[in-house]
Structure formats: C-alpha cells, structure tokens
C-alpha positions as CSV (number, residue, x, y, z in Angstrom):
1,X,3.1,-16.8,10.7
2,X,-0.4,-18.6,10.6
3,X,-3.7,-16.1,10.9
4,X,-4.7,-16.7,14.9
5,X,-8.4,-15.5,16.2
6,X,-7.8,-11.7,17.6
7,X,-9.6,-9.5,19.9
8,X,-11.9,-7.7,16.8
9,X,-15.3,-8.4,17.2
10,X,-17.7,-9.0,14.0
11,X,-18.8,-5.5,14.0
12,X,-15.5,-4.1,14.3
13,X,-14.1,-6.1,11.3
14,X,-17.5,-5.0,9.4
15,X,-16.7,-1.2,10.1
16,X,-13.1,-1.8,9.1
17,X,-14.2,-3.3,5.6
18,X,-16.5,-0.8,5.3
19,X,-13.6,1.9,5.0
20,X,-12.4,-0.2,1.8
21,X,-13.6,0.4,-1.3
22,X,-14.1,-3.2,-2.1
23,X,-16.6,-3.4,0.4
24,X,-18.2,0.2,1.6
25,X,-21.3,0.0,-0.5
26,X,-22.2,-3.6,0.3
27,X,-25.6,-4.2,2.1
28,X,-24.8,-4.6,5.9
29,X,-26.1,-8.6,5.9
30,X,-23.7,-9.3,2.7
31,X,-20.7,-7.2,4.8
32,X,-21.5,-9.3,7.8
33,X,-21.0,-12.6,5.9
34,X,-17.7,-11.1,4.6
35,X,-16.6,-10.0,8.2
36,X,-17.3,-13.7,8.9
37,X,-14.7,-14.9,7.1
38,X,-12.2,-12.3,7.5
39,X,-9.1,-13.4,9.8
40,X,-7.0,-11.4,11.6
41,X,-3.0,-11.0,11.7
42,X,0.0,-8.9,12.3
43,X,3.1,-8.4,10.5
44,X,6.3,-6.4,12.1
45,X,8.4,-4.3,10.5
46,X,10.5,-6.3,7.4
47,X,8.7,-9.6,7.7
48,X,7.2,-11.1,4.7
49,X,3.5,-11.8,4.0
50,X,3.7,-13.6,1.0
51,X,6.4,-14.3,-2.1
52,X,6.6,-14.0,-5.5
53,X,5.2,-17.4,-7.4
54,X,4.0,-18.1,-4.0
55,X,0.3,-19.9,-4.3
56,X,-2.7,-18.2,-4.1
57,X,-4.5,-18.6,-1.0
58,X,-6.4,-14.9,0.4
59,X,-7.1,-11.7,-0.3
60,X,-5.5,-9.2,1.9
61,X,-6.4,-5.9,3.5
62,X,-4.3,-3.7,5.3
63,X,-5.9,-2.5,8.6
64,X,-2.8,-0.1,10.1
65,X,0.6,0.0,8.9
66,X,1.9,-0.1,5.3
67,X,2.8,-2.8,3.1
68,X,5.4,-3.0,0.1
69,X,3.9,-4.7,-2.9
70,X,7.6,-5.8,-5.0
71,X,9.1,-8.2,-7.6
72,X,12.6,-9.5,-8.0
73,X,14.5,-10.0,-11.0
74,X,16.7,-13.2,-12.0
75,X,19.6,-11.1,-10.8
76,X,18.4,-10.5,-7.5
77,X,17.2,-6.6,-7.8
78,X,14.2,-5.3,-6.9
79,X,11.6,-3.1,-7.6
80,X,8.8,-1.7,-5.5
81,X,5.3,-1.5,-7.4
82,X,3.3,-0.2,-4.6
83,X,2.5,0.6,-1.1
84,X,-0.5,-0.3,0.6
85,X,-2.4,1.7,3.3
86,X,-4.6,1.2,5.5
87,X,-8.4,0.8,3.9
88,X,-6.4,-1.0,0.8
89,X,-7.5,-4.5,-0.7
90,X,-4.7,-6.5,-2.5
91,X,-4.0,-9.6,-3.8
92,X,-6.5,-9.8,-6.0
93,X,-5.2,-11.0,-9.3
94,X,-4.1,-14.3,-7.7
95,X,-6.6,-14.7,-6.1
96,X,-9.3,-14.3,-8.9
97,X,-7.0,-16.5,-11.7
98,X,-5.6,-19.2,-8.7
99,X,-2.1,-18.9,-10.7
100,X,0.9,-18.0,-8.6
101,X,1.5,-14.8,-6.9
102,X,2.9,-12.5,-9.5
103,X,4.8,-10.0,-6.6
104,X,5.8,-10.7,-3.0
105,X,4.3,-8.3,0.2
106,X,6.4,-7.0,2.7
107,X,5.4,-5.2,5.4
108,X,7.4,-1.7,6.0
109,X,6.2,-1.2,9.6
110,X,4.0,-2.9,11.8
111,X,1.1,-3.8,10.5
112,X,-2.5,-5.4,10.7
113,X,-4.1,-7.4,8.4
114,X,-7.6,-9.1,7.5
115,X,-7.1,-12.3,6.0
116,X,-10.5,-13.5,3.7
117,X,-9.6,-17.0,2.8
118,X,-9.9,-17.5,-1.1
119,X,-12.4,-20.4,-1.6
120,X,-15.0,-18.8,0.7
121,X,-14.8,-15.4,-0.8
122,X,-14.8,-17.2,-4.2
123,X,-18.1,-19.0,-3.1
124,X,-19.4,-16.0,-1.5
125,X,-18.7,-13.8,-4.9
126,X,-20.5,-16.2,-6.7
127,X,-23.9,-15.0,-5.4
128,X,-22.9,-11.7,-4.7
129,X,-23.0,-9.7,-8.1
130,X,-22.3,-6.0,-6.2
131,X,-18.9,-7.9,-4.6
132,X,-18.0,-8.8,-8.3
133,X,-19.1,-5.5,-9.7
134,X,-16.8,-3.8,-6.8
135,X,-13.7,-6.5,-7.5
136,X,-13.6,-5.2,-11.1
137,X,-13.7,-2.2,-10.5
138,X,-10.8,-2.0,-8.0
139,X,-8.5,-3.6,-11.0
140,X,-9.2,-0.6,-13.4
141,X,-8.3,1.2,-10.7
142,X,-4.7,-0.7,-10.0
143,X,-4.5,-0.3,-14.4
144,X,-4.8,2.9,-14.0
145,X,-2.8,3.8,-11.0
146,X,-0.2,1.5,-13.3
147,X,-0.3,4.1,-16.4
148,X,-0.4,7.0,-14.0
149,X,3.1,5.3,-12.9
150,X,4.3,5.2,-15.8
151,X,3.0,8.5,-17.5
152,X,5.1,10.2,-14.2
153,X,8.2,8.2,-15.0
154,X,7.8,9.0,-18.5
155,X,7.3,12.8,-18.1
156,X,7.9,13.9,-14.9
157,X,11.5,15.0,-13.5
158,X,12.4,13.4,-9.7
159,X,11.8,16.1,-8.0
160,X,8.5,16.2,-8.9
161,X,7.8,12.5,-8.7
162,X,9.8,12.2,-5.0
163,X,7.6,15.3,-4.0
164,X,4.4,13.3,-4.8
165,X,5.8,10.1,-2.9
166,X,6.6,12.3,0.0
167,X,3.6,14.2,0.5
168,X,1.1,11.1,-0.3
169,X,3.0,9.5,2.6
170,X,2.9,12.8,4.7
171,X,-1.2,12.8,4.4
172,X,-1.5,9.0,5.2
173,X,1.6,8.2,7.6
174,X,2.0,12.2,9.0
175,X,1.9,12.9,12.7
176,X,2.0,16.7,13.3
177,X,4.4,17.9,16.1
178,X,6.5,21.3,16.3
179,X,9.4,20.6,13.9
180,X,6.8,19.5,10.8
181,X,5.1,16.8,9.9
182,X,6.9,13.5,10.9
183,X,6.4,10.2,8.4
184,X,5.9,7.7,10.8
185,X,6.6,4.9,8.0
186,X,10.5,4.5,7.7
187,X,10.9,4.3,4.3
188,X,14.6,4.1,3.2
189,X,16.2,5.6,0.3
190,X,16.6,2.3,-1.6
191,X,12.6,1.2,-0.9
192,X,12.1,5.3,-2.4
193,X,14.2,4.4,-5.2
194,X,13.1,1.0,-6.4
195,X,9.6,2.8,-5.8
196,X,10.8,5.5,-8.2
197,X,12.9,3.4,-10.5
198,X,15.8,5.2,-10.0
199,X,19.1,4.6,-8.0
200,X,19.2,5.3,-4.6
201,X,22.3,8.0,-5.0
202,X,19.4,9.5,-7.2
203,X,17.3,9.4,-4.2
204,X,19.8,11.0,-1.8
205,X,20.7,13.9,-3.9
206,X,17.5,14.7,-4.4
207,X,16.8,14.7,-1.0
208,X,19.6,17.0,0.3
209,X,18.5,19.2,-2.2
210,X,15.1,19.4,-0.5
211,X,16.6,19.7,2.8
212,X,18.8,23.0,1.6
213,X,14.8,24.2,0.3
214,X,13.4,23.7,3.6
215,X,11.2,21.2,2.3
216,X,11.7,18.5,5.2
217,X,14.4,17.4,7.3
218,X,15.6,13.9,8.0
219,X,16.3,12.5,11.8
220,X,16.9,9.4,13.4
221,X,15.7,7.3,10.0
222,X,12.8,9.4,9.9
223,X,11.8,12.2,7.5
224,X,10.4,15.0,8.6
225,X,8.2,17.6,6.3
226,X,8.9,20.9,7.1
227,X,6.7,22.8,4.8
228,X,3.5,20.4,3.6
229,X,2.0,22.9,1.4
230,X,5.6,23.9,-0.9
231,X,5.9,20.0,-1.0
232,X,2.5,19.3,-2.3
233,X,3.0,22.3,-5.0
234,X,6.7,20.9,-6.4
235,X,4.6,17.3,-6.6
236,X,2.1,18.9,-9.1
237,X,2.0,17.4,-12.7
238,X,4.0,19.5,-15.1
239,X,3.6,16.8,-18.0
C-alpha cells in the first residue's frame, strides 16, 4: 500500500506529533515543517508495513492502533520485540544508518500511521540540533526498554511477566464496560508468547490459571480484565 494524501489537516498532524516524544518539545515553526512532511496511511489488521532486510525509506509513527515490531529466524520462527502504540516513533535505526531494516512491522489491528520520508527528515535534522538531541535520546530509551526485557526474562517468573504485558495493554488498549476492562487489541496466544519468549502452551496455561484467580476472562478472541488493580500488583518486579 502506497502513503495517499488524507483528510488531517497540518495542524492536526502537528498536535498528533506533539503527543510523541520525538517531537513534543520542538518549537511550533520547526513542528510545522515536520508536519509538512508527514504522510498519512492505514494498515488493517495482519497486513504488513515493512520486512525484515527491507530498505530503509521513513520513519514511522503510530497514530491509533498497535503495531508488532518482529524478526524471523532461518527456520521460519518468530519472535516479537515490541509493540507500538499510539504516540510511538519507530523505525529509527534504519533510518539513521540507511542499512536494511533489521525487523519487519505488522500491524495487530487497524491502524494509522504518519509516514516522514527519510531524506527530508535527514535534511531537516541536519539543521535542527533539538530533533537530533530528541532522536538520541529515544534510542537509550529502546536500549533500555531492551535490558528491562531481558532483566524480566532473566528474573522474573511468567506470571509476573504475562501480568505486566496484560495490564500495559489494559491501560493503553482498555475499554471499560460492566464485565471488566476489555483489550480491544486481539492479541493471540502465540503473538503473547513470541513477545514473552516462551511457547504458546506456556501462554495458555498461564492464562487459565488467571482465569480460575479472577484475574480476567477471555471471550470471543478478546481478553477481558476482570480485576485491573490484582493484575497490576502480580505484574510488580520481584527480581
């Protein structure tokens, strides 16, 4: 799918970016200029944004939905690095280094996107020092959000780890009705265990075993959080 003018005017796609962190701070004539370039387009549920080794061509952020960020192996498996919401910037690493993309993006739902070409935002970083400072800092943030990964996989049981999966996507893709909190992003048990790095029969025990706690229910592909509060307190560290 090719990135197709949309009905956002330039203010809207300015307050958008301003929700990022890349770009909240930015004076409002250098956010303008960004808005300028940014593109708009829409993924549905499954379909592909970009591919592992693909070439770098934009930077990417999400507008509503949620994205998969994943690698494959020679043998075909899978593994899920990330999920990006709403308000989150990515791509970055191609785009900065122009080598091939080093994970593919899959959208889990239906989702929007801004699209910033890579040579203008290259040109445009060039006299922007704040934008450079901001870009920098947004990749000690993935390293770090890497080593909190893998401090939790080192240290941290599955319960706790699934609890802290669930309850991020409660808060960010949660729609309160009368049975709980319903995750509005399907998710399925393999996407949670290649997330987890885990097997998905992993996954689905430890999930009954939630359900017989009260902890959230699942219906029609959907999981519902039953008690928000006991699921945020079984996701604490115990490391």
């Amino acid at each position: 799918m090719t990135e197709t003018p949309g009905p956002l005017t330039g203010q809207e796609r300015s307050r958008l970016l301003r929700r990022s962190f890349l770009f909240r701070s930015l004076a409002d004539e250098v956010l303008a200029r960004v808005a300028g370039l940014a593109l708009p387009r829409s993924l549905g549920p499954g379909e592909t944004l970009f591919w592992q080794d693909d070439e770098a061509d934009a930077l990417y952020g999400v507008v509503g939905g949620l994205i998969r960020i994943w690698i494959h192996g020679p043998d075909g498996k899978e593994l899920t690095l990330n999920l990006m919401e709403p308000g989150d910037f990515f791509g970055e690493i191609a785009l900065l280094d122009g080598l091939p993309r080093t994970a593919s993006a899959t959208a889990i739902a239906a989702s929007e996107l801004l699209v910033i070409p890579r040579r203008e935002f290259l040109a445009l970083l060039e006299g922007e020092p704040r934008l450079a400072r901001h870009l920098i800092e947004l990749l000690c943030e993935r390293l770090r959000g890497n080593t909190d990964r893998i401090r939790d996989a080192a240290f941290l049981d599955l319960g706790t780890r699934l609890a802290k999966t669930l309850e991020a996507l409660a808060t960010a893709h949660g729609r309160d009705t009368a049975e709980g909190t319903v995750i509005e992003a399907k998710l399925s048990q393999g996407a949670l265990a290649q997330l987890l790095g885990v097997t998905r029969e992993a996954v689905n025990k430890q999930l009954k075993a939630f359900e017989r706690e009260g902890l959230l229910a699942q219906s029609g592909g959907r999981m519902v959080v039953k008690n928000l509060p006991a699921l945020r307190e079984k996701g604490q560290s115990k490391a």
